[in-house]
Backbone bond lengths (Angstrom), bond angles and torsions (degrees), N, CA, C in turn:
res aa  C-N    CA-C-N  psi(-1)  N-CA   C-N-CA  omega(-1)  CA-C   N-CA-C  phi
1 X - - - 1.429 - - 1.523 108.22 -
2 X 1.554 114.90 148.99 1.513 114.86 -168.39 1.044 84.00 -152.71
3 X 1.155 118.69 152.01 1.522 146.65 175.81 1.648 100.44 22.91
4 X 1.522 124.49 57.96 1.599 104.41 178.40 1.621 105.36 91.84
5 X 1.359 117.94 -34.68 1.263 110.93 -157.60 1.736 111.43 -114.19
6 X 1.252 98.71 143.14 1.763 117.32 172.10 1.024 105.23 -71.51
7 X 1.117 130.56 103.14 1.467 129.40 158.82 1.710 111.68 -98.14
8 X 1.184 117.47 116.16 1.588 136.75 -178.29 1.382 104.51 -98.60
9 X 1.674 122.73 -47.81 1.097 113.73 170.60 1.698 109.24 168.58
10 X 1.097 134.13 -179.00 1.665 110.01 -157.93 1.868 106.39 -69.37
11 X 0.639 114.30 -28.88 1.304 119.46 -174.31 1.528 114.86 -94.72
12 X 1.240 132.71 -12.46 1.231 133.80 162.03 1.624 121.47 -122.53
13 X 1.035 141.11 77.27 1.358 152.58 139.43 1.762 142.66 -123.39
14 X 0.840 124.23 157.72 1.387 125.70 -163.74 1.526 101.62 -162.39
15 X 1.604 109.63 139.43 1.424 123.13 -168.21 1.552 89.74 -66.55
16 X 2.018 97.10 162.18 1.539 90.56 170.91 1.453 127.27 -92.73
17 X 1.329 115.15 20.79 1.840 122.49 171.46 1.416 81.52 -80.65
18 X 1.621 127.93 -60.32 1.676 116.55 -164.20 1.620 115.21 -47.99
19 X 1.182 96.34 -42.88 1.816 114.84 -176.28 1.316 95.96 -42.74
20 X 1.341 130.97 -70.29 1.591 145.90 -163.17 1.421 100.50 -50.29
21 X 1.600 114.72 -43.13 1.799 116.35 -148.67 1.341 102.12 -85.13
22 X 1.530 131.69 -31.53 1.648 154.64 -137.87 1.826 97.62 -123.91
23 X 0.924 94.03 143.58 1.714 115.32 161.04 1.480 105.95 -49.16
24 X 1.419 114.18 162.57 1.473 108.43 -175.72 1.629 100.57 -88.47
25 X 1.062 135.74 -27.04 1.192 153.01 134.43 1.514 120.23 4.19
26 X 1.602 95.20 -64.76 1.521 125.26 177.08 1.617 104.08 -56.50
27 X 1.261 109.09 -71.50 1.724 120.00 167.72 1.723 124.54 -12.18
28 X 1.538 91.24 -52.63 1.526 102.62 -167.80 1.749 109.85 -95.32
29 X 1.607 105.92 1.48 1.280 113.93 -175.34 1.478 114.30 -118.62
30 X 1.305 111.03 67.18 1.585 114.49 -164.39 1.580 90.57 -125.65
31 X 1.064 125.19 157.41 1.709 157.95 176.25 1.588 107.92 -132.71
32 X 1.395 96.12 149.78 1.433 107.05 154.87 1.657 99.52 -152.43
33 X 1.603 110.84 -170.97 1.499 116.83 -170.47 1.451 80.91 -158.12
34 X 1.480 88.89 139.61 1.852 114.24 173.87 1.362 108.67 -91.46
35 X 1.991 115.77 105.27 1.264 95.03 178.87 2.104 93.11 -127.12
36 X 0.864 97.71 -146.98 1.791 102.43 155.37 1.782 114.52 -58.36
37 X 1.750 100.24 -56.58 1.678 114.99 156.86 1.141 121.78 -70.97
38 X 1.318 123.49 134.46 1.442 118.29 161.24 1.539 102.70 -85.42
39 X 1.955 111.24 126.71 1.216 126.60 170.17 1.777 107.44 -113.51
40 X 1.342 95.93 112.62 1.907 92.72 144.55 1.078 115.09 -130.15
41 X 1.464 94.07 -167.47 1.474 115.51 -160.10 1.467 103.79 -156.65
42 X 1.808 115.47 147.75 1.410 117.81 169.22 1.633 106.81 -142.71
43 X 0.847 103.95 173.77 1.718 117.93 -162.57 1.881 96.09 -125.21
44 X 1.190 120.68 141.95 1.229 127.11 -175.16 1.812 115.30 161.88
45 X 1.792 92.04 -166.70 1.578 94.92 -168.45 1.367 91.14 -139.59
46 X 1.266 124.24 96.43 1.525 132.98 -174.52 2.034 96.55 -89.06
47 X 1.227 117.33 114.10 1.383 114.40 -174.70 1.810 124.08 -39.22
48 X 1.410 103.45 -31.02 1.560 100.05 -177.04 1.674 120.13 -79.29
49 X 1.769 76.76 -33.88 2.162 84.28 172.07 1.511 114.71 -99.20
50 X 0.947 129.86 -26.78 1.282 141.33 178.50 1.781 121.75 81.93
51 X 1.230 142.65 -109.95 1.792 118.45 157.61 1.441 99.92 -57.69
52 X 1.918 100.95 131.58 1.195 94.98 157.60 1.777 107.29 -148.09
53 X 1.007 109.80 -179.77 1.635 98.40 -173.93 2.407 86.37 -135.64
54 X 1.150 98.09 138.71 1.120 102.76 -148.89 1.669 91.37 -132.04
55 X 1.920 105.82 145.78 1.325 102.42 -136.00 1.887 80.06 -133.35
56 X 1.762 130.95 141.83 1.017 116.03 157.60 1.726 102.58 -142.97
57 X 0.900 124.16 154.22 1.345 135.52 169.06 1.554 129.57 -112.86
58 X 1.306 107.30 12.63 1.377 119.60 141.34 1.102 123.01 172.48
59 X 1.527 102.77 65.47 1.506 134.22 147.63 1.413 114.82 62.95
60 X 1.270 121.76 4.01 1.763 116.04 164.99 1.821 97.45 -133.76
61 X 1.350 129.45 15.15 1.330 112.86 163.68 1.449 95.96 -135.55
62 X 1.829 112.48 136.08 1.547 103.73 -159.01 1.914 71.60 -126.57
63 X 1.694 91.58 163.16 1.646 103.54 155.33 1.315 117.56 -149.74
64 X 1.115 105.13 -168.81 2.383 109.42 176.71 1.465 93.38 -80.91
65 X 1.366 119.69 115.41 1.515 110.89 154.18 1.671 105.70 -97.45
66 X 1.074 120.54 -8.34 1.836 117.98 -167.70 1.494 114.17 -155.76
67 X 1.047 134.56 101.10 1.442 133.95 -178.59 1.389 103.36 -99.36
68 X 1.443 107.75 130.88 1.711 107.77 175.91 1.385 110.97 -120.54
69 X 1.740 120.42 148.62 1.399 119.14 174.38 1.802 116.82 -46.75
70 X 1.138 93.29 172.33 1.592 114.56 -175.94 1.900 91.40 -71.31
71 X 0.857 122.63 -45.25 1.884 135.61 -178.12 1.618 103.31 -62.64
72 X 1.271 124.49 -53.23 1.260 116.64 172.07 1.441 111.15 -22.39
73 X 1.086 109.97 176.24 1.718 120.55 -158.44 1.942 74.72 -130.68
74 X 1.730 116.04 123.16 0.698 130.34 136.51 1.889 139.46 -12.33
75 X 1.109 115.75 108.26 1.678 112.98 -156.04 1.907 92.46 -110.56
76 X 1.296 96.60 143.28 1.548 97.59 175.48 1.331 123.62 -141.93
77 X 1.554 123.68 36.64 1.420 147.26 -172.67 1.390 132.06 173.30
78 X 1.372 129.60 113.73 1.506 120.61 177.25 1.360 91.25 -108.91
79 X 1.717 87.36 167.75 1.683 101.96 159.43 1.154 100.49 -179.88
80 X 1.605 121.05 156.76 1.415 134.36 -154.69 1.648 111.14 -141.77
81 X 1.494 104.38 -168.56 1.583 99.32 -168.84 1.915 92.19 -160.27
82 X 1.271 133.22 123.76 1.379 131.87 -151.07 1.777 93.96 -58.24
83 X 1.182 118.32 164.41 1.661 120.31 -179.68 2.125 85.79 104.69
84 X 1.135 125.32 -59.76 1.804 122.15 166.02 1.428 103.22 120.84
85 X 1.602 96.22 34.82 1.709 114.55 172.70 1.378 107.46 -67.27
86 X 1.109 124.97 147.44 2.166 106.65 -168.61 1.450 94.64 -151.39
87 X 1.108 124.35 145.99 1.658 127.88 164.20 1.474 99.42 -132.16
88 X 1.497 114.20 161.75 1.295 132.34 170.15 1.625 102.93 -129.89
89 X 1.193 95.65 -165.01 2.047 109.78 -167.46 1.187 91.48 168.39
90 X 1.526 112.99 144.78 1.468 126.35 171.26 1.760 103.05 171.07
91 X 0.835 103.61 -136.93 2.021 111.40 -165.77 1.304 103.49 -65.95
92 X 1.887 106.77 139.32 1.905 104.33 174.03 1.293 100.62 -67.15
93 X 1.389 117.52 177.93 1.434 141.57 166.02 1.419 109.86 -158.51
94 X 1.002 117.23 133.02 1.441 127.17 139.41 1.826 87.96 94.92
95 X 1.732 112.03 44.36 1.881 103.10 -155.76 1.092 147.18 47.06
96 X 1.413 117.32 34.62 1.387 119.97 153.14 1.951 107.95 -176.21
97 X 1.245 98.38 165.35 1.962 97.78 -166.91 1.411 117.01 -51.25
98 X 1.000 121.44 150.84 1.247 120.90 -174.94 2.036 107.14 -103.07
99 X 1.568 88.05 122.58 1.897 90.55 175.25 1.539 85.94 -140.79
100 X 1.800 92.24 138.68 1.598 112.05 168.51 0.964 101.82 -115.28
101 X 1.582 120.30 155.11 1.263 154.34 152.89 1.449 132.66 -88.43
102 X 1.498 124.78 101.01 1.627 115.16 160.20 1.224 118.86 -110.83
103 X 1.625 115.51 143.71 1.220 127.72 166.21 1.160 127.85 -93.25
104 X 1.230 105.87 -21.39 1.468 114.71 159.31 1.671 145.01 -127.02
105 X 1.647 101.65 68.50 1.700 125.45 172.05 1.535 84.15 75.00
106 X 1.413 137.97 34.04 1.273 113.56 152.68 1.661 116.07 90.68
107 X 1.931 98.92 19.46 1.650 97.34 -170.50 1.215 94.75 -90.56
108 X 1.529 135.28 -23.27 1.351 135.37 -150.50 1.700 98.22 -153.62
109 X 1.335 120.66 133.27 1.421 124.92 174.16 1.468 115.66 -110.06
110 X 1.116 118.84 146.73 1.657 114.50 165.39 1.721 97.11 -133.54
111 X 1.636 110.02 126.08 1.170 133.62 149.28 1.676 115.38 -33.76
112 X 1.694 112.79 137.74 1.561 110.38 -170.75 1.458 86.27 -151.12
113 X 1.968 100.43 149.04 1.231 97.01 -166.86 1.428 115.31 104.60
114 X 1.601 108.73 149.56 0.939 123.09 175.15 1.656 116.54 -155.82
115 X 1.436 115.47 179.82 1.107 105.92 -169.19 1.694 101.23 -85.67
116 X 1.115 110.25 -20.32 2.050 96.61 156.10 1.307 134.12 -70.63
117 X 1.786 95.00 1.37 1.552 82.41 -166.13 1.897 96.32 -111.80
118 X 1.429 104.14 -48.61 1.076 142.54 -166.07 2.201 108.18 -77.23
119 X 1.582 117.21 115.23 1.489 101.17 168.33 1.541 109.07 -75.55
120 X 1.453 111.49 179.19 1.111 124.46 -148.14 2.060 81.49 -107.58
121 X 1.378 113.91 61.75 1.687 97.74 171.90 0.984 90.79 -154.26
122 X 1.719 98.71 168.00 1.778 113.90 179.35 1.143 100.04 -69.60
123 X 1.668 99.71 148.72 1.619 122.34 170.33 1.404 116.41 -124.03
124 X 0.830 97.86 96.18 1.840 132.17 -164.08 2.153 95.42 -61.78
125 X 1.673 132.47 -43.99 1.473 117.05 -169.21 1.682 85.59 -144.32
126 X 1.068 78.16 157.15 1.986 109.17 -170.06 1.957 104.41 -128.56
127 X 1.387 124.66 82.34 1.487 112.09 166.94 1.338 107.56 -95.48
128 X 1.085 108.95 119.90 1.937 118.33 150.17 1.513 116.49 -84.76
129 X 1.494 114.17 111.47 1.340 133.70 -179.74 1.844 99.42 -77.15
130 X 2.217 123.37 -39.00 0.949 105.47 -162.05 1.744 74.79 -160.87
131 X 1.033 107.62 165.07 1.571 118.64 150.60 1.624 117.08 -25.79
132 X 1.355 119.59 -54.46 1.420 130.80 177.65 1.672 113.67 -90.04
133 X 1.593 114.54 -39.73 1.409 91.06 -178.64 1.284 108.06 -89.46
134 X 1.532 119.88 169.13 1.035 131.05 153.54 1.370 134.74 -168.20
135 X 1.642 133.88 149.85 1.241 121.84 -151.13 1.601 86.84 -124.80
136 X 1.430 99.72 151.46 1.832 109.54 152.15 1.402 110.39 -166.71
137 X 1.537 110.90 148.93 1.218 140.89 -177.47 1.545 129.61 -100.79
138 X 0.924 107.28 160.22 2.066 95.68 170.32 1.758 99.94 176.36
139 X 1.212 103.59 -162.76 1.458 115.40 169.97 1.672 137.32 -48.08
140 X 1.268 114.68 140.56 1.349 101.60 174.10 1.908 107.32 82.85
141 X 1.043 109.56 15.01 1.742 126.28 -176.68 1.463 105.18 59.56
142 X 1.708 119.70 20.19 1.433 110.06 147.00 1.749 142.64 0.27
143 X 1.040 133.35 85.31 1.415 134.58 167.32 1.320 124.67 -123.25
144 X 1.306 120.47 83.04 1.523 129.61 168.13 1.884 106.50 -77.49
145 X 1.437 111.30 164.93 1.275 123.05 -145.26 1.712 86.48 -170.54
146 X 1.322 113.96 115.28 1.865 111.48 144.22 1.525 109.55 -129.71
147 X 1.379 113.28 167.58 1.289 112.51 178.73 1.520 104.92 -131.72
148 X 1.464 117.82 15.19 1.421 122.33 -169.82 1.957 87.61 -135.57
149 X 1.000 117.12 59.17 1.145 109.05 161.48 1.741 144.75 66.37
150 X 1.943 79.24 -4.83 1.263 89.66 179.85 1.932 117.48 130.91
151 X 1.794 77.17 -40.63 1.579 89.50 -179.42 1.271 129.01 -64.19
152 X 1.644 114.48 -5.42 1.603 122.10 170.25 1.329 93.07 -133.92
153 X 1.393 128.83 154.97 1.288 148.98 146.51 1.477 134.51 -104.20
154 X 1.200 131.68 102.35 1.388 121.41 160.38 1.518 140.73 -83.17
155 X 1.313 125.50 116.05 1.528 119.11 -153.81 1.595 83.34 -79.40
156 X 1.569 115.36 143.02 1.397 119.65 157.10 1.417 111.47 -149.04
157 X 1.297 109.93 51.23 1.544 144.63 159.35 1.469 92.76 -29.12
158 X 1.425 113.56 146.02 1.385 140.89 153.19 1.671 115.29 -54.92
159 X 1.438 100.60 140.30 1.573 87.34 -176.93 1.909 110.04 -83.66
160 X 1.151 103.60 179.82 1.389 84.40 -173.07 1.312 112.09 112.39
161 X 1.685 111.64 -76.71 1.567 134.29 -163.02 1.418 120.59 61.75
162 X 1.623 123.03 -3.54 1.418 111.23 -169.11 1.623 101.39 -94.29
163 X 1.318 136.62 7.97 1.557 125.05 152.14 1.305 113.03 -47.96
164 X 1.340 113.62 156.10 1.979 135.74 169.00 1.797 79.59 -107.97
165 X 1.173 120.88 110.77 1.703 107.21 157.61 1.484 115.25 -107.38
166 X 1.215 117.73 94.33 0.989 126.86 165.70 1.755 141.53 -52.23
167 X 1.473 124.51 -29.22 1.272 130.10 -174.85 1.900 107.31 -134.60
168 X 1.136 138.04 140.97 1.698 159.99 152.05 0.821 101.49 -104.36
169 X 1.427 112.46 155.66 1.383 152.42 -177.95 1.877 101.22 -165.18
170 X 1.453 123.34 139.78 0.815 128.65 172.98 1.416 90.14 -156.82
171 X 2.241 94.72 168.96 1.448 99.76 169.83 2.050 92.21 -144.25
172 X 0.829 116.83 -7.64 1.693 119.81 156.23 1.465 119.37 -170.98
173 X 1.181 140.13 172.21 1.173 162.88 -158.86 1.634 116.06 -41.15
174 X 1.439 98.44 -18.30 1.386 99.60 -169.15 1.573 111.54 -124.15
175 X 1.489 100.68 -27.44 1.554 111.51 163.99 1.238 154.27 -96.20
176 X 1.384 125.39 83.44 1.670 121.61 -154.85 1.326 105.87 -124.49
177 X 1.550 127.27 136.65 1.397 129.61 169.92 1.738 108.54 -103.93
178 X 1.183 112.43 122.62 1.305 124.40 174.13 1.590 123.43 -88.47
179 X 1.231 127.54 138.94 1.085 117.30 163.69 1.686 118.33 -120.88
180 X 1.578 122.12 -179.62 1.295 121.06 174.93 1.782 109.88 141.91
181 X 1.449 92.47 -146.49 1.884 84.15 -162.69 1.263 90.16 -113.13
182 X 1.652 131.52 140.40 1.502 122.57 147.36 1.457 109.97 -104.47
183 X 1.276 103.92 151.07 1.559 121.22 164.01 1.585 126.92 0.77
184 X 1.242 89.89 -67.60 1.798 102.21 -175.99 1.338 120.60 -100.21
185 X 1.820 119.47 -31.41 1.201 109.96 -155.60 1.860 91.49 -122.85
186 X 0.937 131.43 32.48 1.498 137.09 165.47 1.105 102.96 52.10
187 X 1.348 144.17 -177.63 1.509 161.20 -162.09 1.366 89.74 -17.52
188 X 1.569 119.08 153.83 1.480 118.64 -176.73 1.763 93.21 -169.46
189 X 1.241 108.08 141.72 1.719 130.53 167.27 1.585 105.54 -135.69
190 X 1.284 79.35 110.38 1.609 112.73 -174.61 2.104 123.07 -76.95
């Protein structure tokens, strides 16, 4: 802890007033982007707004950048790329996972994906390696993969499917380490 703050690691921390206000969920689902500014962002359910995705520019004063209905499909990971390119992932809707897109720091989202491209399960982590790549994980040994930004998806799920994969890490298109729980042998890095 430093100044007040949890630091887990650049991509996952949140002060501890946020910790208190957010789902624990929220906590472990924080982003930032390396620019001149430091920008993050967290995903959660702050009681007065209810979903919200939550915006700071230098990391000890946070606010609402995005409030979503009660119907929204639950989100459980951001992550970004400096320029304030942002994706989310969290609950399917409408048959297949749900990943958003912002182009701009998260004022406005557009839905990506489809039900040809995209399975129909939660996707629990969202890494952006670049503007174009990107990895995410979730239930059921989930592994989606695009290299165009989002606009195509390839599932390259684990065989099996009975992992929860909870955590990615990548560094390009072809290389990603997963983490999470499998079936038989408990905690697992894939």
């Amino acid at each position: 802890m430093i100044n007040g703050q949890v630091n887990m690691s650049k991509r996952a921390w949140c002060p501890r007033s946020l910790c208190a206000a957010l789902t624990a969920a929220a906590c472990l689902s924080a982003g930032w982007t390396a620019s001149a500014t430091f920008h993050g962002w967290a995903l959660g359910n702050v009681a007065a707004n209810g979903k919200v995705i939550l915006h700071t520019e230098n990391g000890h004063d946070w606010s609402v950048q995005t409030t979503y209905s009660s119907s929204d499909p639950d989100l459980g990971s951001v992550d970004g790329v400096p320029g304030g390119v942002l994706w989310t992932v969290g609950m399917p809707s409408d048959g297949y996972a749900t990943i958003r897109r912002s182009a701009d720091q998260g004022k406005t989202w557009v839905r990506q994906g489809s039900t040809n491209t995209l399975p129909n399960v939660e996707l629990l982590k969202i890494r952006a390696v670049n503007e174009s790549i990107l990895w995410s994980v979730g239930v059921s040994g989930t592994v989606v993969v695009t290299t165009n930004g989002g606009t195509d998806w390839v599932n390259v799920s684990l065989p099996g499917g009975s992992q929860l994969l909870q955590g990615v890490d990548a560094i390009d298109a072809q290389t990603a380490w997963v983490g999470g729980e499998s079936d038989t042998n408990g905690f697992a890095i894939l």
